[in-house]
C-alpha positions as a printed Julia matrix, in Angstrom:
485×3 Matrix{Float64}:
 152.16  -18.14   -9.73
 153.33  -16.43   -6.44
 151.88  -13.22   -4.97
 154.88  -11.17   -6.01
 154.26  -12.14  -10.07
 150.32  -11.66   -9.75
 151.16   -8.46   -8.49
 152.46   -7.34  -11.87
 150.26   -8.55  -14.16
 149.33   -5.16  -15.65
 151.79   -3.09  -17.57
 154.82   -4.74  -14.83
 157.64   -2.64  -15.67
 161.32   -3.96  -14.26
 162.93   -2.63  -11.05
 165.02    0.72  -11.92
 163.5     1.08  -15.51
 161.72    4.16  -16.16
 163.46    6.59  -14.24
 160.9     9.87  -12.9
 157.96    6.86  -12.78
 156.18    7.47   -9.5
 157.55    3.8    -7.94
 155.91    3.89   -4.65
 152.57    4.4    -5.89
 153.39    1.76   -8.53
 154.3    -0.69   -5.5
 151.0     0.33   -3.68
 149.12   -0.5    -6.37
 150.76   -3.71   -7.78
 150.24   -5.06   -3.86
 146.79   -4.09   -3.72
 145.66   -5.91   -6.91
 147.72   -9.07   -5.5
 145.53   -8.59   -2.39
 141.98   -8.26   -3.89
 142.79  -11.36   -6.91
 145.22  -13.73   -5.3
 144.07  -13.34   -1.77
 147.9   -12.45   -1.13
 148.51  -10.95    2.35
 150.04   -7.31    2.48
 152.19   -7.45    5.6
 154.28  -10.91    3.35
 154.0    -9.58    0.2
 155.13   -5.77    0.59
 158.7    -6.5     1.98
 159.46   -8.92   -0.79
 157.82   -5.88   -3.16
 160.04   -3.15   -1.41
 163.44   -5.34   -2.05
 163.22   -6.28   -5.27
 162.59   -2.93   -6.41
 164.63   -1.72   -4.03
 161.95    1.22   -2.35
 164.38    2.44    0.73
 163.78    5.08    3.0
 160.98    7.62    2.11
 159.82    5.87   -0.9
 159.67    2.39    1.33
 157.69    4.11    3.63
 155.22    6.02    1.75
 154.33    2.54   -0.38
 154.05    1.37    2.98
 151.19    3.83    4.23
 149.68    4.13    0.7
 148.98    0.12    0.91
 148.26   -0.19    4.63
 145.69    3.1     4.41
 144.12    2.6     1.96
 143.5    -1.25    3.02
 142.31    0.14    6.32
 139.61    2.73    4.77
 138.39    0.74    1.86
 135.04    0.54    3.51
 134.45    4.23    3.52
 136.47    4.97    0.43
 134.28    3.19   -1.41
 130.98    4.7     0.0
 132.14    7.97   -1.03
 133.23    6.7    -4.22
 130.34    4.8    -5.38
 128.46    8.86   -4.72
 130.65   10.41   -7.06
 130.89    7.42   -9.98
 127.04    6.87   -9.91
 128.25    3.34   -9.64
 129.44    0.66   -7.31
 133.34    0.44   -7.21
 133.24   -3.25   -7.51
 131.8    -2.73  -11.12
 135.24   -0.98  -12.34
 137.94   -2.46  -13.66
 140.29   -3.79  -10.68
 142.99   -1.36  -11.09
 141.27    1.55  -11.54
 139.22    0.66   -8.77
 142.12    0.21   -6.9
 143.68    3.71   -8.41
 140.54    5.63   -7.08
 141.07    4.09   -3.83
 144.66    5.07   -3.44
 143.83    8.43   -4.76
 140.4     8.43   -2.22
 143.09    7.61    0.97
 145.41   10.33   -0.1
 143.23   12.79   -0.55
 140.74   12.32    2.64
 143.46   10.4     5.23
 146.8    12.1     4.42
 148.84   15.67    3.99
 149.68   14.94    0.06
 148.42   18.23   -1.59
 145.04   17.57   -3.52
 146.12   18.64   -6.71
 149.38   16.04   -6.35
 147.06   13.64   -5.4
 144.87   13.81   -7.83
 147.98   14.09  -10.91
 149.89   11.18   -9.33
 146.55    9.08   -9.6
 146.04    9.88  -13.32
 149.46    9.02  -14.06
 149.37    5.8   -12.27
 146.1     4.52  -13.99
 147.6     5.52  -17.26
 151.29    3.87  -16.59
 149.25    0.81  -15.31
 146.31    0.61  -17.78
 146.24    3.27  -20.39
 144.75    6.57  -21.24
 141.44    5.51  -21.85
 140.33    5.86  -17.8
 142.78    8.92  -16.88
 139.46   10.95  -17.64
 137.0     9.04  -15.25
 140.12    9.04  -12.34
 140.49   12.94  -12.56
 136.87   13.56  -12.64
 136.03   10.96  -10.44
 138.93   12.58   -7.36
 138.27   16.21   -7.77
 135.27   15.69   -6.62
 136.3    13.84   -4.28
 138.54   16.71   -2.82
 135.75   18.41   -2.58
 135.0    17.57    0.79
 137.2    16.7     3.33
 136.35   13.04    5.24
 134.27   14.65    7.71
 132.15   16.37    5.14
 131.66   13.36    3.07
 130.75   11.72    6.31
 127.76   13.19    6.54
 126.38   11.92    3.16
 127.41    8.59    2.81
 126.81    7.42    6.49
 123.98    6.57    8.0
 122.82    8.66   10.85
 123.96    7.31   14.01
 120.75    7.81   15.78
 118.45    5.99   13.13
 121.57    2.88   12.47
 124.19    2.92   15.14
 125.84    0.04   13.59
 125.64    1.22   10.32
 126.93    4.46   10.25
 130.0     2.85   12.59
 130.32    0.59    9.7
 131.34    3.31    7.44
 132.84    5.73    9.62
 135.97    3.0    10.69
 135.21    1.04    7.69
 134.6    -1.92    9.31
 131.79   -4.88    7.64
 128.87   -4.76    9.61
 128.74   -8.15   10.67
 132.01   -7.53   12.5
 130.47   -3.84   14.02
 127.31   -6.29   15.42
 130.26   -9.2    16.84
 132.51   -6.48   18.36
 129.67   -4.93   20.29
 128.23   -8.73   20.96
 131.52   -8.82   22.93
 131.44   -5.66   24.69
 128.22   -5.94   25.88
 126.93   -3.28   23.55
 125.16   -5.32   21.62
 121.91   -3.19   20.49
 122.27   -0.22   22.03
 122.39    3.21   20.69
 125.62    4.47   22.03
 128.37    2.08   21.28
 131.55    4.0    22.54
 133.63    0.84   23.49
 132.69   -0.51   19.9
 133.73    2.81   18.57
 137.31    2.79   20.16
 137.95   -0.71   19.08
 137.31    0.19   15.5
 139.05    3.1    15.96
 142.05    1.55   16.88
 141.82   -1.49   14.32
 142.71    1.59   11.86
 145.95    2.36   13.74
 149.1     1.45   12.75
 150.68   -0.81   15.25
 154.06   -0.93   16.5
 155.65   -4.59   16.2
 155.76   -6.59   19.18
 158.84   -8.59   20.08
 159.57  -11.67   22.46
 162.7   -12.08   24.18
 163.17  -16.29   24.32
 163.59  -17.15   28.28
 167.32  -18.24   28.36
 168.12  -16.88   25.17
 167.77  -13.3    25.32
 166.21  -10.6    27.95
 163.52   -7.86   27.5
 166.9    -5.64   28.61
 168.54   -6.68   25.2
 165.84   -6.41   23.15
 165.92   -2.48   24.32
 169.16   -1.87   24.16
 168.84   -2.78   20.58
 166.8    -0.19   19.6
 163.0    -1.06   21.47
 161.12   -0.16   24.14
 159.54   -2.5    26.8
 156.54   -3.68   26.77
 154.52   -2.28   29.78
 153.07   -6.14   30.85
 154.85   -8.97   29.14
 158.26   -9.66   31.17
 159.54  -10.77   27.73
 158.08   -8.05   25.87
 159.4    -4.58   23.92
 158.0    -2.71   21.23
 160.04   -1.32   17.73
 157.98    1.42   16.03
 159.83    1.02   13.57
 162.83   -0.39   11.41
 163.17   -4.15   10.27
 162.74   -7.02   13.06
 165.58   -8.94   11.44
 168.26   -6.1    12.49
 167.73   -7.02   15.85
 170.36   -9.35   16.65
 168.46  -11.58   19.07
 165.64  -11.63   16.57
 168.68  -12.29   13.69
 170.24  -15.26   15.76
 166.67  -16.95   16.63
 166.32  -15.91   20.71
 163.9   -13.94   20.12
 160.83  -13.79   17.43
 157.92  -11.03   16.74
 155.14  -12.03   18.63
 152.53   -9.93   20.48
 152.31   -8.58   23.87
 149.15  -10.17   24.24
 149.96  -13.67   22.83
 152.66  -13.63   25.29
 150.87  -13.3    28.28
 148.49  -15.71   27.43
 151.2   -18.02   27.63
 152.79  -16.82   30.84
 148.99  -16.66   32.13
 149.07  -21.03   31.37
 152.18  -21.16   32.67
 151.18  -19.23   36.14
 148.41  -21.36   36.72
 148.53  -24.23   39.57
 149.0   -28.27   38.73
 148.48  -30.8    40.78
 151.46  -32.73   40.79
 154.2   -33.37   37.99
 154.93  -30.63   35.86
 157.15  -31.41   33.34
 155.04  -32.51   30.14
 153.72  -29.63   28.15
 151.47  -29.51   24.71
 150.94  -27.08   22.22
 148.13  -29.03   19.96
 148.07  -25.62   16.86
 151.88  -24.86   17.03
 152.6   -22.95   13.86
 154.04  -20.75   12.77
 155.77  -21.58   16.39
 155.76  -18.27   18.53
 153.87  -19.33   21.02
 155.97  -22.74   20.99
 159.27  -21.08   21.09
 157.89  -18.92   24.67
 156.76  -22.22   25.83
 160.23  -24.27   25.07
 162.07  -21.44   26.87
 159.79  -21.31   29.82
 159.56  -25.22   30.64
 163.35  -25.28   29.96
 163.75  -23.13   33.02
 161.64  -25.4    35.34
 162.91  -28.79   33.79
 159.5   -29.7    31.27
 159.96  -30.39   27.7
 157.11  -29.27   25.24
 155.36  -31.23   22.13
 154.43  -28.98   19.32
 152.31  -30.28   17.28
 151.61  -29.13   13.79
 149.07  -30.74   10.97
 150.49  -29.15    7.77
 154.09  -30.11    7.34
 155.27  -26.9     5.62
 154.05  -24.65    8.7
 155.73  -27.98   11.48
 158.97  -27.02    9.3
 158.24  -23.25   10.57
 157.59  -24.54   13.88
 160.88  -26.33   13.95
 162.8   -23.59   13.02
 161.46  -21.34   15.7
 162.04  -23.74   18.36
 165.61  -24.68   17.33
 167.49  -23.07   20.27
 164.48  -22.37   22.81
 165.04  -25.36   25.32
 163.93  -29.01   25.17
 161.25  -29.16   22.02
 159.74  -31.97   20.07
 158.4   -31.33   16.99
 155.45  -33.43   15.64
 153.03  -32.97   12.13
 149.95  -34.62   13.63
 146.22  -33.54   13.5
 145.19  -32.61   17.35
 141.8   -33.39   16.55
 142.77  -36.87   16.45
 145.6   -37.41   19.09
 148.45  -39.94   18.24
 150.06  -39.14   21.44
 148.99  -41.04   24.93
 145.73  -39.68   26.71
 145.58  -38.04   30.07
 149.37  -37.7    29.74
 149.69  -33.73   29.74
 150.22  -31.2    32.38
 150.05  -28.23   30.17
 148.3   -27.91   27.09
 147.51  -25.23   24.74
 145.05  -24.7    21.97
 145.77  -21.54   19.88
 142.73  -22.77   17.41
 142.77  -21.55   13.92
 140.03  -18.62   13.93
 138.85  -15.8    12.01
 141.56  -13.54   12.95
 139.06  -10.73   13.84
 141.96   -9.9    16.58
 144.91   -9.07   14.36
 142.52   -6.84   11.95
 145.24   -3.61   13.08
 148.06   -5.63   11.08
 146.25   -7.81    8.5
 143.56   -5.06    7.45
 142.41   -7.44    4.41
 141.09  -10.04    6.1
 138.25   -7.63    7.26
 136.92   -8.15    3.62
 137.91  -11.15    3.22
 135.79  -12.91    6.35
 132.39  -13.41    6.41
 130.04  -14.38    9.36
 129.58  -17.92    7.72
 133.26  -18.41    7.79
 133.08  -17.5    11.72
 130.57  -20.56   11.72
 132.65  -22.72    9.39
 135.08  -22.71   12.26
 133.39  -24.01   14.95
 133.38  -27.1    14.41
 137.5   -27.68   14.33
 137.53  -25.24   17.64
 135.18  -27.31   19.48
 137.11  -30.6    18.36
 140.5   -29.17   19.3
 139.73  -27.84   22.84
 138.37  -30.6    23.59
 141.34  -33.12   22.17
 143.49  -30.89   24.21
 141.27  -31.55   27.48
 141.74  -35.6    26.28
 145.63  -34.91   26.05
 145.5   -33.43   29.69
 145.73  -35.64   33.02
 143.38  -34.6    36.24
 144.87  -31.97   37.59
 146.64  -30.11   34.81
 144.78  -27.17   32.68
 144.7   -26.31   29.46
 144.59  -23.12   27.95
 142.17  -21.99   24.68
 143.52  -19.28   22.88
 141.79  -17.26   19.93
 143.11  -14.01   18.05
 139.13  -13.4    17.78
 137.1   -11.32   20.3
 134.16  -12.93   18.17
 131.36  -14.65   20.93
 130.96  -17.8    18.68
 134.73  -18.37   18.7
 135.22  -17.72   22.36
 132.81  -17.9    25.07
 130.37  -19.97   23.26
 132.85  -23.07   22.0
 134.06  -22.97   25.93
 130.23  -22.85   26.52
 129.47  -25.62   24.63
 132.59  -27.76   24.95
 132.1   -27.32   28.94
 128.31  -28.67   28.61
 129.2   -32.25   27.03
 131.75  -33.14   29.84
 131.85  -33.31   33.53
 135.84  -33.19   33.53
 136.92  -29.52   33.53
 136.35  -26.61   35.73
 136.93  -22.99   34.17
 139.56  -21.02   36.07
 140.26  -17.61   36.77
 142.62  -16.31   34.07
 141.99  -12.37   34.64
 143.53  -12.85   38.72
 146.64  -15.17   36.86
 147.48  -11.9    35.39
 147.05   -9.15   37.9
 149.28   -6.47   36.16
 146.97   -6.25   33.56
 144.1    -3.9    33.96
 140.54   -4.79   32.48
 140.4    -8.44   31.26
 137.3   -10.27   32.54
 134.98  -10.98   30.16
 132.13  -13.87   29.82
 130.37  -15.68   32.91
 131.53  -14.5    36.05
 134.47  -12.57   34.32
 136.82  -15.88   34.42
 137.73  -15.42   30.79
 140.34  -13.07   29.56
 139.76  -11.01   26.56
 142.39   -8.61   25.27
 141.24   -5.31   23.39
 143.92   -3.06   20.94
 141.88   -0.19   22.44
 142.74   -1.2    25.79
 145.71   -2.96   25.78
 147.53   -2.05   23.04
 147.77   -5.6    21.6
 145.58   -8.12   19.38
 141.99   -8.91   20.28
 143.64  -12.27   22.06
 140.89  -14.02   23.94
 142.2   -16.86   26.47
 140.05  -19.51   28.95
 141.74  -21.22   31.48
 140.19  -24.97   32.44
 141.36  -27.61   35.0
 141.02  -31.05   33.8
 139.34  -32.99   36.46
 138.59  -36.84   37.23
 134.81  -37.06   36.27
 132.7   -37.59   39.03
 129.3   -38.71   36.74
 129.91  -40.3    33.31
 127.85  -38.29   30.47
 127.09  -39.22   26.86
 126.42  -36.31   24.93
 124.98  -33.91   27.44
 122.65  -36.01   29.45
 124.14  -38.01   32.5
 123.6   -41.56   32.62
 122.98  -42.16   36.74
């Protein structure tokens, strides 16, 4: 069963029927119980939701914000919620737990009038489950309106003196876990004022505007505005649609340009910047789908005479890759697992490793995954990130660098896999990757400030993290960590 069916497992009525049925909420609703049971992601599912029940204008949008919002603040929705139940939320049946929490966003995050709020709710819990709860949801929100957010903030929060991290937690409604990593990154790791923590939670809550990449050859940052964007204030390749559908864009339409963002793309100009020694006209990119990154890449080594390798270990996502690629320059490709190179050795000038990660970096546009991801899963990948930076420092010949790329600010999926990829071999020097990029204020981060660490409170893009190493010809041989003479 697909997202879009699980979606309407309760009470699914057909597009158009019922005319006067609230059909934004509806949609809201239906795409937040696919999100908490099928793991379904809102920013894939919600456009397919919004066209076959053809939601347009107003309606589209307010579905939109209902699902987005209320995403973003489940954290401290639910703090204030489990106060007036007398319960946990997670006890209730899923979609009335999921009613209260649309009715929770409206009332405390938006200008809908309480008492709409609060009506619209009860009929949505009874059109989607039946009378029996429409009691509990009315009771349950008027007190609720009550208080507005700041009010309620002051009983369900801990005091920020006593538990900075915890009342940060539920003020930007945020897991701890990732509170703790984000200040780990910052530097603000145990303190009691956090404020750089703060503004990156802050603006994890925002809605972002979507990023587009002109393809080098194809299209120009000048056409991408001229169609409707504005540029981006870094990325040579860059503009920015606040809003409106990608697709009408008719370099985005005709495949020479893609969404990508800002900060993704100047990790890849940052790669592309940096000094070889000698040929360079072999590029890599070993984690190539869904093939953004690849498609910037093609178009960039086609100017300067390189062809690129994409390689891709699931064949559905290589098929994505492909079709990204398709007009962006001289581009092969391959389904292979990087982790075990079927290509020649030492062969690469460029490579990149965009590793799969938590995706701590993108929480702004995929607000799920912050309940999704635990700390063990931040673990779980640190094994594959180690293996694929260093396949890609295998795939790369003395002289030419490699670039590691995370959408994670996380320490154990940044500095520390550099850290500890860097202390088994004698064969790579880290670069600067802040000076590659000069136009861009504020990037150092981690030993000696050599790594580059985009924030969305900073920058305006994902939390992309990038390292810069030269592969060099070892001058001891090492096993493990421990030199042998």
């Amino acid at each position: 069963m697909d997202d879009t069916a699980a979606a309407g497992r309760r009470r699914e009525t057909p597009p158009g029927s019922r005319p006067g049925r609230d059909q934004a909420r509806r949609l809201a609703l239906d795409a937040l119980l696919a999100v908490d049971a099928r793991d379904a992601y809102a920013n894939l599912l919600l456009p397919r939701l919004i066209a076959q029940r053809r939601l347009a204008g107003r309606d589209a949008a307010l579905a939109t914000e209902l699902t987005y919002g209320t995403l973003r603040g489940r954290g401290t929705y639910d703090a204030i919620l489990a106060v007036c139940t007398d319960r946990d939320p997670d006890s209730l049946d899923p979609a009335v737990r999921e009613v209260l929490r649309l009715g929770a966003h409206q009332l405390l995050a938006t200008r809908i009038q309480p008492h709409a709020a609060v009506a619209t709710s009860v009929s949505l819990v009874k059109d989607a489950v039946g009378p029996r709860p429409a009691g509990l949801v009315n009771a349950v929100l008027r007190r609720v309106a009550s208080r507005d957010l700041v009010g309620w903030l002051t009983i369900v929060a801990p005091s920020r003196d006593s538990d900075p991290a915890g009342y940060l937690a539920v003020r930007h409604s945020h897991p701890r876990w990732i509170v703790e990593a984000l200040s780990a990154a910052l530097g603000e790791a145990g303190r009691d004022h956090r404020p750089q923590t703060e503004a990156a939670l802050a603006a994890d809550n925002e809605r972002p505007a979507v990023h587009l990449c002109a393809t080098p050859g194809l299209a120009s940052r000048d056409e991408l505005t001229a169609a409707g964007s504005t540029p981006a204030r870094w990325s040579p390749f860059g503009a920015y649609l606040a809003d409106g559908d990608p697709a009408a864009v008719p370099a985005v339409a005709e495949g020479r340009a893609g969404v990508q963002d800002e900060g993704s793309q100047l990790a890849a100009l940052a790669l592309t910047r940096a000094p070889v020694a000698g040929p360079d006209d072999r590029w890599l990119d070993v984690c190539a789908g869904p093939g953004g990154k690849a498609r910037l890449l093609a178009g960039l080594a086609a100017e300067r005479g390189a062809a690129v390798t994409a390689a891709e270990r699931r064949e559905r996502r290589a098929r994505l890759v492909a079709a990204a690629v398709a007009r962006a320059g001289s581009c092969r490709v391959v389904v292979a697992d990087s982790t075990r190179p079927g290509w020649q050795l030492g062969r690469f000038d460029r490579v990149v490793a965009d590793v799969p990660c938590s995706g701590l970096g993108a929480l702004r546009r995929r607000p799920e995954a912050r309940w999704r991801r635990t700390a063990a899963d931040v673990a779980a990948l640190g094994t594959v990130q180690r293996d694929l930076l260093s396949a890609a420092l295998d795939s790369t010949r003395p002289g030419g660098v490699v670039g590691y790329v995370t959408c994670s600010p996380h320490p154990a999926e940044t500095r520390d896999v550099v850290a500890d990829v860097l202390a088994r071999r004698g064969d790579a020097a880290v670069l600067d990757a802040p000076a590659l990029l000069p136009e861009v204020p504020d990037l150092g981060c981690g030993p000696a400030n050599r790594y580059a660490q985009f924030w969305p409170h900073r920058h305006g893009t994902d939390a992309i993290f990038l390292a810069l190493l030269r592969r060099q010809t070892p001058s001891v041989q090492f096993c493990g960590s421990i030199p042998l003479g």
